[in-house]
N, C-alpha and C positions, 0 to 999 in steps of 0.2 A: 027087567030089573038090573041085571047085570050092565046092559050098555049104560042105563042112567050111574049107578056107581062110576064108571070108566069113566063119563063126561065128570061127574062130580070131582073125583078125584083130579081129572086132569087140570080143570077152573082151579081147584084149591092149590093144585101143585104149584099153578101157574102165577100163582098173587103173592103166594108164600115164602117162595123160594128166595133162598138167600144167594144168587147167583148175579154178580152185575153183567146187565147187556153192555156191549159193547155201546151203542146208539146212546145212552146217558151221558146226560152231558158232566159234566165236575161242577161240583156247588162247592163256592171260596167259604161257607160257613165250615161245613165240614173236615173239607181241605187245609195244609198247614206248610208252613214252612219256616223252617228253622235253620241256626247254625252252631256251629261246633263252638266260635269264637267268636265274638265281637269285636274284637281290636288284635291286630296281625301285624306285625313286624313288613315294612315293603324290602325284605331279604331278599326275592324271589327263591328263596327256599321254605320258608311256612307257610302253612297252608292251613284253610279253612273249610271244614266238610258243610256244605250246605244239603239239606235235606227237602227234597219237596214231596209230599205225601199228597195224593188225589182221589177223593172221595166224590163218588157221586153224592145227591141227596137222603136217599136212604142210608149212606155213612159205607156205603159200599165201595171197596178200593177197584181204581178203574186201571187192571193192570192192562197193560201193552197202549195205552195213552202217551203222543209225544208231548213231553212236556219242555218248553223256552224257557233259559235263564239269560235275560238281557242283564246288563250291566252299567251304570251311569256315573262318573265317565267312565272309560275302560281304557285310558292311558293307562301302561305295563301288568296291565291285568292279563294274567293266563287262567282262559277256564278247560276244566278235564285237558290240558298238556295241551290244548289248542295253539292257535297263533297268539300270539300277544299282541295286544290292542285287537282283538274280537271281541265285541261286547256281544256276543250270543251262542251263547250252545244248546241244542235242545238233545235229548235222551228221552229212550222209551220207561217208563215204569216196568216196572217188577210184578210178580203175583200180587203183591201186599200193597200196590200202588205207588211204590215208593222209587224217587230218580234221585240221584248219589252227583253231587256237583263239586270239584274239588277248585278251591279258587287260590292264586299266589299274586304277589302284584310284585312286581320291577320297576315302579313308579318312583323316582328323583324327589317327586316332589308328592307324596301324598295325599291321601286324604281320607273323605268318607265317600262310599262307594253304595249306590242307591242298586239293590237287587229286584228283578220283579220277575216271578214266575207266575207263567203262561199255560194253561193245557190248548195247544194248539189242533188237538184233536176234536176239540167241542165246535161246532159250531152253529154261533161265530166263537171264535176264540174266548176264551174264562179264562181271567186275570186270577190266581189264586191266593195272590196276597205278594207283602213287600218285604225286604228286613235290609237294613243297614249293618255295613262291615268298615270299621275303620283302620287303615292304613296307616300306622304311624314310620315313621322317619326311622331308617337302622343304623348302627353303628356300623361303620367301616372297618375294618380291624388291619393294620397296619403287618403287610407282609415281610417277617423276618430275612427273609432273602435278599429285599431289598436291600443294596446297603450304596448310601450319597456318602462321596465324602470327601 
């Protein structure tokens, strides 16, 4: 009687358990990705927190997951202080599943900028969803130092 409890309990722990394997792949339902701003000055000083959260399908966050942030185009875009014109960073997730992408552009010529997060840990690879960041045109601000004359 005792060993069938032990098996019992061990089946029920095992189905029940709110615990994600590691082996789960990320479901793009569950999964999200978000941004701080939608339209960002190309200063290369503002910045954009992009958030991508990964969720298996039971809504379970799949922490230590690498997660890709490509970028389209990625003229003067810097992601997490990388190089500029890299269009890719990828980062591991947190306990909470969550990757932290910090975007700034140095682009002349602006624009809109097409994001896609990737859990590069599933495989094959899960596209987790898209979002758009628009780059607008910044003001120059004319150095008082300067002086033409």
């Amino acid at each position: 009687m005792r060993i069938l409890g032990f098996v019992l309990f061990f089946v029920l722990s095992f189905f029940f358990s709110p615990v994600a394997f590691a082996n789960n792949p990320a479901d793009p339902v569950n999964s999200s990705v978000t941004t701080s701003k939608t339209s960002v000055p190309a200063d290369g000083r503002t910045a954009a927190t992009i958030t991508v959260t990964a969720k298996d399908s039971l809504k379970n966050p799949l922490a230590g997951d690498h997660i890709s942030l490509t970028a389209q185009p990625a003229t003067g875009l810097i992601i997490n202080g990388g190089s500029e014109g890299a269009g890719t960073h990828t980062g591991a997730a947190d306990p909470a599943g969550k990757v932290y992408f910090t975007v700034i552009s140095k682009n002349i010529s602006p624009g809109t900028v097409t994001f896609t997060a990737t859990d590069v840990s599933s495989q094959p690879a899960v596209t987790l969803g898209n979002l758009y960041i628009t780059f607008t045109p910044s003001s120059i601000a004319i150095d008082p130092s300067c002086k033409d004359g």
